[in-house]
DRENDO-1510 file (C-alpha; in Angstrom, 1 decimal, always signed):
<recs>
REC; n; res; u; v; w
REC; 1; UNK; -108.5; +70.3; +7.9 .
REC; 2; UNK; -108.6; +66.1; +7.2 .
REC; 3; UNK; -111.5; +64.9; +7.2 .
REC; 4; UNK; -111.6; +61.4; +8.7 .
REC; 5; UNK; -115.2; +60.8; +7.3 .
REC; 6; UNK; -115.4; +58.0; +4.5 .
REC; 7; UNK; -118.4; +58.3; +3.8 .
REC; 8; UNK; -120.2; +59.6; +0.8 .
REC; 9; UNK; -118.3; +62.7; -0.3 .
REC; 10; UNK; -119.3; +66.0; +1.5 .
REC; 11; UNK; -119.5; +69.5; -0.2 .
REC; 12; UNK; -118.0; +72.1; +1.9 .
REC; 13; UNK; -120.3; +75.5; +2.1 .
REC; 14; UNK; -117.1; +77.7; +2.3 .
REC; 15; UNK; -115.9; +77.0; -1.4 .
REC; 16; UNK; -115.9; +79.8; -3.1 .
REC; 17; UNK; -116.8; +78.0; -7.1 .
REC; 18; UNK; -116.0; +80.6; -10.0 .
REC; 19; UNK; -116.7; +80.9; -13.3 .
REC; 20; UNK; -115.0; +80.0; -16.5 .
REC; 21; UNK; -115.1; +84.4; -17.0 .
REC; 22; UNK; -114.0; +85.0; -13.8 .
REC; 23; UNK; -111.6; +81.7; -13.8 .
REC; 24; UNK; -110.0; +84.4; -17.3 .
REC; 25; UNK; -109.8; +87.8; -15.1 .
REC; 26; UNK; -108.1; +85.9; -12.5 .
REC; 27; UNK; -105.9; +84.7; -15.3 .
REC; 28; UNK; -105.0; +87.8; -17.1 .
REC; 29; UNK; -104.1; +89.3; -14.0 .
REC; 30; UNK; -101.3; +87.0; -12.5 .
REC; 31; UNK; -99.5; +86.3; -16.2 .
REC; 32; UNK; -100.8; +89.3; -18.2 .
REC; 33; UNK; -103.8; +89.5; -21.1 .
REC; 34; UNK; -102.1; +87.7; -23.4 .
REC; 35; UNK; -102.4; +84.3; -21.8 .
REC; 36; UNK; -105.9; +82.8; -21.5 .
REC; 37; UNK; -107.0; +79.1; -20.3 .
REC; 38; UNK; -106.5; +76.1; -22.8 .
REC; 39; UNK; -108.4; +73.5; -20.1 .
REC; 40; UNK; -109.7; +73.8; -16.6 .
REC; 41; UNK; -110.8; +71.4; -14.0 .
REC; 42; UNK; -112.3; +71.5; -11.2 .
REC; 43; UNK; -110.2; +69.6; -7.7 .
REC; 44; UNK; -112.7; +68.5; -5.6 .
REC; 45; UNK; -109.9; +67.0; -2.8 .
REC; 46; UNK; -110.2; +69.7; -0.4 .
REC; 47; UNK; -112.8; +71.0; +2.1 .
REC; 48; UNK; -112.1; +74.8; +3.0 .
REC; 49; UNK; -110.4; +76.4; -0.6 .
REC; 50; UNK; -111.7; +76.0; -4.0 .
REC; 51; UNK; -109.2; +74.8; -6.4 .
REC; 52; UNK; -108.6; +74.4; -10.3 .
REC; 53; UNK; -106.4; +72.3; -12.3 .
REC; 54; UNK; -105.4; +75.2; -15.4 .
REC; 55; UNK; -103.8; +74.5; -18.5 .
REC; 56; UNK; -102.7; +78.2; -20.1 .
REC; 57; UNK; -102.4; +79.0; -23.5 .
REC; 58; UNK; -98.6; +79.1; -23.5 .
REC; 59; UNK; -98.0; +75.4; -22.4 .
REC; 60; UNK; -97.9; +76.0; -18.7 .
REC; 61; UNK; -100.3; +74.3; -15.7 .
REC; 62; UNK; -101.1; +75.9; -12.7 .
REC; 63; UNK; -103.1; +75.3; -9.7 .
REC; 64; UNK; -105.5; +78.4; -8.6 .
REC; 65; UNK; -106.8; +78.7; -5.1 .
REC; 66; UNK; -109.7; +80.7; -4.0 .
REC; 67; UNK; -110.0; +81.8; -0.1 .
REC; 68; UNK; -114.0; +81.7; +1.0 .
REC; 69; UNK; -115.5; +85.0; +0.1 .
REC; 70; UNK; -115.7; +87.5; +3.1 .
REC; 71; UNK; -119.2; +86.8; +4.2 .
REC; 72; UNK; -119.0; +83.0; +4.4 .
REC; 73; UNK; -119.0; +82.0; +8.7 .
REC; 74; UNK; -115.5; +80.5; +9.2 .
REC; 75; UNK; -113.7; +79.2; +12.5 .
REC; 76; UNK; -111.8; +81.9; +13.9 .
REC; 77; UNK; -108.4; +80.1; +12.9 .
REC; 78; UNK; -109.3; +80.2; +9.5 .
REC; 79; UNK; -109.4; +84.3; +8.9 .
REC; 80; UNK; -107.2; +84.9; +6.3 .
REC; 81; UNK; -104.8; +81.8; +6.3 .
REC; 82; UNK; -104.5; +81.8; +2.7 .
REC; 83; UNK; -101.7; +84.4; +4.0 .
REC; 84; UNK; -100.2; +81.5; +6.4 .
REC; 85; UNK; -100.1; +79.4; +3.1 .
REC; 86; UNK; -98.7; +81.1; +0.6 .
REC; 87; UNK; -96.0; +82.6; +2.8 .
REC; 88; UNK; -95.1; +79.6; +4.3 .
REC; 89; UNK; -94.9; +78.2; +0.7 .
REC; 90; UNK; -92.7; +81.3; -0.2 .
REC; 91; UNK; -90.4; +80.8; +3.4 .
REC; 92; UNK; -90.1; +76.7; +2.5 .
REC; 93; UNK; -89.2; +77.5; -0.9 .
REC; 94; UNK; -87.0; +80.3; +0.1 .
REC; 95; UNK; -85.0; +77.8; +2.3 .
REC; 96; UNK; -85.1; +74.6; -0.3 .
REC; 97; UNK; -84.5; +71.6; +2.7 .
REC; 98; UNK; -88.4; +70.9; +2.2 .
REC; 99; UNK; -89.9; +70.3; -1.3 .
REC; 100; UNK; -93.1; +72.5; -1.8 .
REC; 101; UNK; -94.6; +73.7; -4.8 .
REC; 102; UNK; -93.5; +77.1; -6.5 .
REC; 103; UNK; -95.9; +80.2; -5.9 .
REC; 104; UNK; -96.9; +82.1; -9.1 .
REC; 105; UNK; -98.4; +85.0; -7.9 .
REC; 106; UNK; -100.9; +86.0; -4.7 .
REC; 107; UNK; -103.7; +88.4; -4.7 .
REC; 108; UNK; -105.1; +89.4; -1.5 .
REC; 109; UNK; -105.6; +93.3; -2.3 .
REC; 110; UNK; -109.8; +92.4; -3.2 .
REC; 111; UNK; -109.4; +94.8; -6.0 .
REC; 112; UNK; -110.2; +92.6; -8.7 .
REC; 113; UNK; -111.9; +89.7; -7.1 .
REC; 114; UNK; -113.3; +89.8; -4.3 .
REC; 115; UNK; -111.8; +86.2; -2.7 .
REC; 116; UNK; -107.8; +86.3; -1.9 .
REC; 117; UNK; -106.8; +83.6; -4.5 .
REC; 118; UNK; -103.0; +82.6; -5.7 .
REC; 119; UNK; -101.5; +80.4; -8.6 .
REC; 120; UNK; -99.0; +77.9; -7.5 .
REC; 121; UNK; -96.6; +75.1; -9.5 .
REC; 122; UNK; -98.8; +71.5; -10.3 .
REC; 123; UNK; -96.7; +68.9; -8.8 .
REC; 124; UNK; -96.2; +65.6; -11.1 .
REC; 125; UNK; -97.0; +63.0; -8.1 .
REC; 126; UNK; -100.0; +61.7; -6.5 .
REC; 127; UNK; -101.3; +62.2; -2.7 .
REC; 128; UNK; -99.9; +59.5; -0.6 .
REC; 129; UNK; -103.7; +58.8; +1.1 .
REC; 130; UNK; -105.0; +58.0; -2.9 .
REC; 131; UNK; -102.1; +55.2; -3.5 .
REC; 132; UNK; -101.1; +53.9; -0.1 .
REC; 133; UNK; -102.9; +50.8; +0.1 .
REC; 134; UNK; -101.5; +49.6; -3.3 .
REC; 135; UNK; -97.6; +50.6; -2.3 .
REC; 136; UNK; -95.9; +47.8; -0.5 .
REC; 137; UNK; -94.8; +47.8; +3.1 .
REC; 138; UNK; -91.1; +48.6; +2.5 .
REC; 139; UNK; -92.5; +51.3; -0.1 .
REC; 140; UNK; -94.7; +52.7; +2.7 .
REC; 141; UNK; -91.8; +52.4; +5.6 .
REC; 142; UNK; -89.5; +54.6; +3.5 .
REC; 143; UNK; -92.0; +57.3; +2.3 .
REC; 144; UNK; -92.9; +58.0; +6.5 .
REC; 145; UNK; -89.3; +57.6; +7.4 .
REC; 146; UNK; -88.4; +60.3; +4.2 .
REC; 147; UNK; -91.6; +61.8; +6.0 .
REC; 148; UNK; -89.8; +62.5; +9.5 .
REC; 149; UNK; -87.4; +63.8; +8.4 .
REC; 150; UNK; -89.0; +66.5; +6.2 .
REC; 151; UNK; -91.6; +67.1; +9.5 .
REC; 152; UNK; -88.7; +67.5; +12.0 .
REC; 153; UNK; -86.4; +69.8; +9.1 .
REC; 154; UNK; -89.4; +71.8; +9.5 .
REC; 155; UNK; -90.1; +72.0; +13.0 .
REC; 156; UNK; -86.4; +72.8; +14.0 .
REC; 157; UNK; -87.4; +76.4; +12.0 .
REC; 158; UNK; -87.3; +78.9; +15.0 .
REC; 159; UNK; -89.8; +81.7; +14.9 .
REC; 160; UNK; -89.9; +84.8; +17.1 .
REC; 161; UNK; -92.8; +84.5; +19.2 .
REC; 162; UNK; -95.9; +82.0; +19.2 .
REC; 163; UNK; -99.2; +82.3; +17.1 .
REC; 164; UNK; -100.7; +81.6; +13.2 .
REC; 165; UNK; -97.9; +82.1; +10.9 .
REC; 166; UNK; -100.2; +84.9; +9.2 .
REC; 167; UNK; -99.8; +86.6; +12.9 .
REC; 168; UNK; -103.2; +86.2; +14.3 .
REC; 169; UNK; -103.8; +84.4; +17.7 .
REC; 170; UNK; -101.0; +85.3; +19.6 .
REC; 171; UNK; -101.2; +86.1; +23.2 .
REC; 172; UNK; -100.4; +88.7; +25.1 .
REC; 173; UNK; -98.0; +87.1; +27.5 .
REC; 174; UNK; -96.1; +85.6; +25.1 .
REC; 175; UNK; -95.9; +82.3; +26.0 .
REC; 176; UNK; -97.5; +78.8; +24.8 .
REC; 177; UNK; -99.5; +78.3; +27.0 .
REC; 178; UNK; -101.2; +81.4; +26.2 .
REC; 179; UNK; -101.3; +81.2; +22.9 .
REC; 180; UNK; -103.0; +77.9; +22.7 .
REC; 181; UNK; -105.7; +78.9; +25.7 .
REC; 182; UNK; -106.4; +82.0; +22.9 .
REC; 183; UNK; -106.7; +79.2; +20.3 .
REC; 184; UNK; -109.2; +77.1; +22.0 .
REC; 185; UNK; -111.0; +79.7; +23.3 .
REC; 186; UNK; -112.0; +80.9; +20.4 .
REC; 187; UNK; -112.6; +77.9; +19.4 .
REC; 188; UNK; -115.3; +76.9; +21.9 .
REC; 189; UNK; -116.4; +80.6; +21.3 .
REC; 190; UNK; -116.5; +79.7; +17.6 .
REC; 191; UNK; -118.9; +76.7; +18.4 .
REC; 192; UNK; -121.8; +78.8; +20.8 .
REC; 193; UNK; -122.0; +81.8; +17.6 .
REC; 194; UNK; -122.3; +78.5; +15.3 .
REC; 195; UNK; -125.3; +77.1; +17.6 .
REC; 196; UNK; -122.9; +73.8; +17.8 .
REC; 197; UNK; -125.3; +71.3; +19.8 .
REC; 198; UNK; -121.5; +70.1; +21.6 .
REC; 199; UNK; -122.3; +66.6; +23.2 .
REC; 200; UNK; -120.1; +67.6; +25.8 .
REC; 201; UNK; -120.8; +70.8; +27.9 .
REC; 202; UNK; -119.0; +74.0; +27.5 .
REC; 203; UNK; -118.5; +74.2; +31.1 .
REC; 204; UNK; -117.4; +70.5; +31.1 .
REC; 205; UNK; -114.4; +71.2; +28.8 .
REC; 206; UNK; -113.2; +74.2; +30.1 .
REC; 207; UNK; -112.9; +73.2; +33.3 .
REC; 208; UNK; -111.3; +69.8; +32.6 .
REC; 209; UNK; -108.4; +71.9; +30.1 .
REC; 210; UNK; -108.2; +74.3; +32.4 .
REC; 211; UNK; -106.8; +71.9; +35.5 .
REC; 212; UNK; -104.9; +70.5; +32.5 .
REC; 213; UNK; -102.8; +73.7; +30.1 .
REC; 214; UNK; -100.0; +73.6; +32.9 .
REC; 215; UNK; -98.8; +71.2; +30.9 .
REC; 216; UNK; -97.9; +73.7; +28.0 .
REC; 217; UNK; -95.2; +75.6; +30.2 .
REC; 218; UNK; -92.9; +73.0; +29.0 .
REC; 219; UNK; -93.0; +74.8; +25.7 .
REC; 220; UNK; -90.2; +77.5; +25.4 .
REC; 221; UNK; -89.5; +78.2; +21.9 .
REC; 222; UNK; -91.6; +79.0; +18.9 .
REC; 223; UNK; -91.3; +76.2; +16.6 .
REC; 224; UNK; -92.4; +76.1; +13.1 .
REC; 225; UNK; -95.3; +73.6; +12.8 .
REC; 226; UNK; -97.6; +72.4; +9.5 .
REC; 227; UNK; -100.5; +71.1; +11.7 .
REC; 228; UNK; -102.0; +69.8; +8.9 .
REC; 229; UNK; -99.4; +66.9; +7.3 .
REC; 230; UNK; -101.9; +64.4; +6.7 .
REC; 231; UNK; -101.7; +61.7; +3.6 .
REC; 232; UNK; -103.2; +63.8; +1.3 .
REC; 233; UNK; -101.4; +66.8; +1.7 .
REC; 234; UNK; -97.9; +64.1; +0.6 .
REC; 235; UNK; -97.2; +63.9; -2.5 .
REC; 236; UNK; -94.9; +60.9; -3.9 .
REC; 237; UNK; -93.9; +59.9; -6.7 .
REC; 238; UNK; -91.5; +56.7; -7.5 .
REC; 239; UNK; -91.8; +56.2; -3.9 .
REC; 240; UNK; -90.5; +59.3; -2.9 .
REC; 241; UNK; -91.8; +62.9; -1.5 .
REC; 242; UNK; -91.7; +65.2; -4.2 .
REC; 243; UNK; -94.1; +67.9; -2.3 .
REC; 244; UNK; -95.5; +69.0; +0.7 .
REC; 245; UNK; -98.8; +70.7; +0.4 .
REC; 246; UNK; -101.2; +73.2; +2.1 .
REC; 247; UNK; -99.8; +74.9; +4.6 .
REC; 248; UNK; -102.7; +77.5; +5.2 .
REC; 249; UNK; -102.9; +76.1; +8.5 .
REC; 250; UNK; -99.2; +76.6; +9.3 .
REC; 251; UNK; -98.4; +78.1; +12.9 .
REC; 252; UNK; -95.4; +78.8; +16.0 .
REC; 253; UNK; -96.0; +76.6; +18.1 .
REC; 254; UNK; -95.6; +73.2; +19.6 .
REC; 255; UNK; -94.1; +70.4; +17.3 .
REC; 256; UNK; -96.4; +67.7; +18.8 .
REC; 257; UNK; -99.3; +69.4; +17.0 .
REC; 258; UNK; -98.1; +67.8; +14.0 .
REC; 259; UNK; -100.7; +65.5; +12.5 .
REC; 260; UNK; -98.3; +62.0; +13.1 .
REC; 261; UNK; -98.0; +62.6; +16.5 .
REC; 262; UNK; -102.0; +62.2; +16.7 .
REC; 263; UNK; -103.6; +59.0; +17.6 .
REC; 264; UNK; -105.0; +58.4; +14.4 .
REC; 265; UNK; -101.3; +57.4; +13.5 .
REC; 266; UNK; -98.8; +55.0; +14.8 .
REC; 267; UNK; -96.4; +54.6; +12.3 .
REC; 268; UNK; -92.6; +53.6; +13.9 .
REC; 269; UNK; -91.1; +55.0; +10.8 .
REC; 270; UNK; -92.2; +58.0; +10.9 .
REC; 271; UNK; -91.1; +58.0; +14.6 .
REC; 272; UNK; -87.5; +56.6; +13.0 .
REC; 273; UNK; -87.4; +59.4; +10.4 .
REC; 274; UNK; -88.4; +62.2; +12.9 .
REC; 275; UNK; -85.7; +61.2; +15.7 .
REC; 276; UNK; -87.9; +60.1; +18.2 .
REC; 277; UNK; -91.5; +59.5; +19.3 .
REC; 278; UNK; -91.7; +61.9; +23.1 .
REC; 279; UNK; -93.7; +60.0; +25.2 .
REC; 280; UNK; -92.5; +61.3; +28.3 .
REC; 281; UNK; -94.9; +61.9; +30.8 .
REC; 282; UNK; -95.2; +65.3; +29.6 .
REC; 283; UNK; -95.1; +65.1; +26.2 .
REC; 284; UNK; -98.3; +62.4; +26.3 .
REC; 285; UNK; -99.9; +64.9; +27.9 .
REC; 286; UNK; -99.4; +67.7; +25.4 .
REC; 287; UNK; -100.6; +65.0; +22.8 .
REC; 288; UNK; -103.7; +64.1; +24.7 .
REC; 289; UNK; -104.4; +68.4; +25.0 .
REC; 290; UNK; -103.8; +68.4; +20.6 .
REC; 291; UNK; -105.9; +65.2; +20.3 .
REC; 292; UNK; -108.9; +66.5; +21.9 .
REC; 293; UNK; -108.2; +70.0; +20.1 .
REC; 294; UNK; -108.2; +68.5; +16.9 .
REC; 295; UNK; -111.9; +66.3; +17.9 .
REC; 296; UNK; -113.4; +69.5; +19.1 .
REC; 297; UNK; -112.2; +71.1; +15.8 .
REC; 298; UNK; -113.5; +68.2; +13.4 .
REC; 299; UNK; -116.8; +68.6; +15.0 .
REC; 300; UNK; -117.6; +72.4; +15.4 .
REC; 301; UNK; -116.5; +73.0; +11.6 .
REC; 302; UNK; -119.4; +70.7; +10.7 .
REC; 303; UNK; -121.6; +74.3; +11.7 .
REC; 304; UNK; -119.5; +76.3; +9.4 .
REC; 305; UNK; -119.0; +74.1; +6.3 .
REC; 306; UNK; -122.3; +72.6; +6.2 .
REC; 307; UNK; -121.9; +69.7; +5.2 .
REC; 308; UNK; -124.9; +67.9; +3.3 .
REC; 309; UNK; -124.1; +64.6; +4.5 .
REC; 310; UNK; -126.2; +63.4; +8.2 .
REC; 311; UNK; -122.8; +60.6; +7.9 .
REC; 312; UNK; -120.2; +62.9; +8.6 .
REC; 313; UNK; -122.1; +64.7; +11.1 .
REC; 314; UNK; -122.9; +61.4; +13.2 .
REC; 315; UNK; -118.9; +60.2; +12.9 .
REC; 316; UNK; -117.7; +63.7; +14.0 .
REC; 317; UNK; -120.1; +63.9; +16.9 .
REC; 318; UNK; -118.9; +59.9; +17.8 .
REC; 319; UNK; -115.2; +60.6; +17.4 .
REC; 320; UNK; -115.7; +63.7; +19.9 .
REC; 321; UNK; -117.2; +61.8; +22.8 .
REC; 322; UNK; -114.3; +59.0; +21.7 .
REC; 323; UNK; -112.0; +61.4; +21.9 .
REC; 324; UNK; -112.8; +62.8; +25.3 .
REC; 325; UNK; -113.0; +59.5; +26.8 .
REC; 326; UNK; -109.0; +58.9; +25.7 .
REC; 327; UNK; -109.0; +62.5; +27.5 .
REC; 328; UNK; -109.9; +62.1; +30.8 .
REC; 329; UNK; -109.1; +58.3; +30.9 .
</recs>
């Protein structure tokens, strides 16, 4: 998940580093013994996956992920996801409307590692968060206009019934509603096993969503939804999208999950792009539900992750009691 903290840069406890030997098992196992590594490099980017820039002996580069190993504490989301990404990579590919990168090969079986890893296709661009400020304002305008209309191609995917894409968290009603009270649940159960010190009571919250979720019955069908389509997970080129990145997070649900419908954005053409902004009366109250979801999230990772950084604890715990004052205004 983003993080919003600028601070110094924060290590993530649930990286799973390996070596350069086990870097060549994992190797010789997706594209056979006769292909070793020519160059690797550590990607430092993200905060839940390891990740290693590879150059193999025959001329090739590849990206290889690395899940946390088993015993690491994660959210409850975040069991398995590597799952969500890879075959949401495979279904985006599969369909060819959305550029994604290429998947090499997946290994969740634990047989020879003991961390579910996969090798995917590097993609020649850069994330849009690393060059946005020196891209003009017509460049920017286009690249959030192209990026509506990749977001909505992808939420107008139909799925079969509500939940992670990997199939974990779905209710046993069947409906949104349901489904997201599952999610937040166990996300507030999530924070009490972590020993979150939650400037906000338990009680408080639940109460206050609970007089709140009605909202949700709006939501009918399961729609495809990324979640997690921040700058840094778009990568242009030339000033255009040439790939859409980790989508580990990647669930059926509501389309007004998607990151650009938060309130850290505003951006008209991504609204132009997408068809629409929905700010009905209902559909600002959805967003206000996702917002606070994804403040509670940002702060009860902290527990998991570990971050050595006090700064990132003191903006997470800030931007929570932020967030639920635009909540309850």
């Amino acid at each position: 998940m983003i993080i919003l903290y600028w601070g110094d840069l924060v290590e993530s406890h649930t990286k799973t580093k390996i070596s350069n030997t086990q870097q060549e098992l994992l190797v010789s196992t997706a594209f056979g013994d006769h292909i070793r590594i020519k160059e690797s490099k550590e990607l430092t980017g993200g905060y839940f996956n390891a990740a290693y820039k590879i150059l193999l002996s025959d001329g090739r580069s590849t990206i290889l992920k690395v899940a946390p190993a088993q015993e690491i504490e994660t959210l409850s989301y975040e069991h398995d996801i590597m799952v969500s990404e890879v075959s949401a990579l495979r279904l985006m590919k599969s369909i060819g409307t959305v550029p994604v990168p290429e998947v090499y090969a997946f290994d969740n079986s634990r047989e020879v590692f003991p961390c579910d890893y996969f090798f995917m296709e590097v993609v020649e661009g850069q994330p849009y968060d690393e060059v946005k400020e020196s891209l003009t304002p017509e460049q920017r305008a286009a690249i959030e206009f192209e990026l509506g209309q990749y977001n909505r191609l992808i939420n107008e995917i139909q799925g079969t019934e509500f939940g992670m894409f990997n199939g974990s968290m779905r209710s046993e009603e069947g409906s949104w509603r349901e489904c997201f009270m599952t999610l937040i649940n166990n996300l507030l159960n999530d924070a009490r096993r972590l020993g979150a010190k939650m400037p906000i009571s338990y009680e408080t919250i639940e109460a206050e969503l609970a007089g709140r979720l009605h909202v949700l019955d709006e939501v009918k069908e399961p729609k495809l939804v990324h979640w997690d389509l921040w700058d840094g997970n778009i990568f242009v080129r030339e000033g255009k999208i040439v790939a859409l990145i980790d989508w580990e997070r990647a669930l059926w649900g509501d389309p007004l999950m998607e990151y650009y419908f938060r309130y850290i954005e505003n951006s008209a053409d991504f609204y132009k792009g997408y068809g629409g902004s929905y700010d009905g009366p209902n559909e600002r109250a959805r967003k206000k539900i996702y917002d606070l979801y994804i403040d509670l999230i940002y702060f009860i990772e902290y527990y998991s992750r570990k971050y050595e950084n006090d700064g990132h604890f003191k903006w997470a715990h800030d931007n929570l009691l932020e967030g639920w004052a635009r909540f309850t205004e």
